[in-house]
C-alpha positions in Angstrom: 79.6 -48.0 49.5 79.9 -44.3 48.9 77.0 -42.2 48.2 77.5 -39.1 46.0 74.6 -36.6 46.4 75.5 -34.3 43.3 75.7 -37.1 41.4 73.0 -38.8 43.0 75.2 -42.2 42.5 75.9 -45.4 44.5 79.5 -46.7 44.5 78.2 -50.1 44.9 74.7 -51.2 43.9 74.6 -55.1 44.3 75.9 -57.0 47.0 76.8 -60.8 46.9 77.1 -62.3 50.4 76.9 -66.2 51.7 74.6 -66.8 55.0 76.8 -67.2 58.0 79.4 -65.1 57.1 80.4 -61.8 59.1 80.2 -58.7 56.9 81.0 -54.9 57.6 78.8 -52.7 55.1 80.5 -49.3 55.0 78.2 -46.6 53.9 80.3 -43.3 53.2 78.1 -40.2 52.7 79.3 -36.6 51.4 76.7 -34.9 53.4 75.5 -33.0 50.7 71.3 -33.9 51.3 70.0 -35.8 54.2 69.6 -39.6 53.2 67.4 -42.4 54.9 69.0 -45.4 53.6 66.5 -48.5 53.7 66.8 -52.1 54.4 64.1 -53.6 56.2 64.5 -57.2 54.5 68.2 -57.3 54.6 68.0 -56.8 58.7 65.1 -59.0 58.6 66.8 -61.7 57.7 70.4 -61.1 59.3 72.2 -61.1 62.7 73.3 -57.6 63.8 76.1 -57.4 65.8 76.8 -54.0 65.6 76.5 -50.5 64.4 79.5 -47.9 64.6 78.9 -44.5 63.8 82.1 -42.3 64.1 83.8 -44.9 66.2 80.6 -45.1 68.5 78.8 -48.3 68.8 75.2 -49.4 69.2 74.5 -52.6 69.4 70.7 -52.8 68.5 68.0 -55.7 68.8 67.2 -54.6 65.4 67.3 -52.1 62.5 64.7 -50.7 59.9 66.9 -47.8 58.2 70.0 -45.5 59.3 69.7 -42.1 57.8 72.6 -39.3 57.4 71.5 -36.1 58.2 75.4 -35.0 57.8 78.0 -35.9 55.6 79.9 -39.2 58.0 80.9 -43.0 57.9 78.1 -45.8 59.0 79.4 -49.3 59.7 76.9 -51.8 60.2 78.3 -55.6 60.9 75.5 -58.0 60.5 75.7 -62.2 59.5 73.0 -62.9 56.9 70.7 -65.8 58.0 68.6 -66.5 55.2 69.1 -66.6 51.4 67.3 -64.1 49.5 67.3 -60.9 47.2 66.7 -58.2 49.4 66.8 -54.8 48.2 68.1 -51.2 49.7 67.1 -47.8 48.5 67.3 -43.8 49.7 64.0 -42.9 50.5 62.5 -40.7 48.0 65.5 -41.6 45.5 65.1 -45.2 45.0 63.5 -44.4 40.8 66.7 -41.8 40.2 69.3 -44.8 40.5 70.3 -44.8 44.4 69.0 -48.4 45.0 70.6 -51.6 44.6 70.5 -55.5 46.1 71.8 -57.9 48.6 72.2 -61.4 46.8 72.7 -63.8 49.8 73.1 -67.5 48.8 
């Protein structure tokens, strides 16, 4: 998913995912604003393996949000557990269209 600040556009808004199958999201940023990109439910509800950030790794207990406060690449590898709608936004952005959905069946 690439995020374009001037445009203040999502590549990808919506998501469709089954539970027990490993995913990569990509979130490419310009670096045009700082973003916080939110996803509490999402990570509520999924395994994460992994987070690679410029080919650095982290491998948390949990996450919350990842923010940008540059323009870079965010990988975040994660096995949804539970089915659900769970929505993402940009702080702050989410009613000017940079918001969309995980469907997970």
């Amino acid at each position: 998913m690439a995020i374009d600040s001037a445009e203040l556009t999502l590549s990808v808004s919506e998501f469709e995912l089954e539970t027990g199958k490993y995913y990569r999201w990509r979130i490419v940023h310009d670096g045009g604003e700082e973003f916080q990109i939110l996803a509490p439910d999402l990570f509520r509800n999924s395994w994460i393996n992994q987070v690679v950030i410029e080919d650095l790794e982290v491998q948390p207990f949990g996450i919350y949000a990842i923010e940008f406060d540059d323009e870079g690449t965010i990988d975040v590898w994660f096995v949804p557990i539970r089915p659900g709608n769970y929505d993402f936004w940009i702080a702050g952005y989410e009613n000017r269209g940079l918001a969309g959905t995980f469907v997970v069946r």
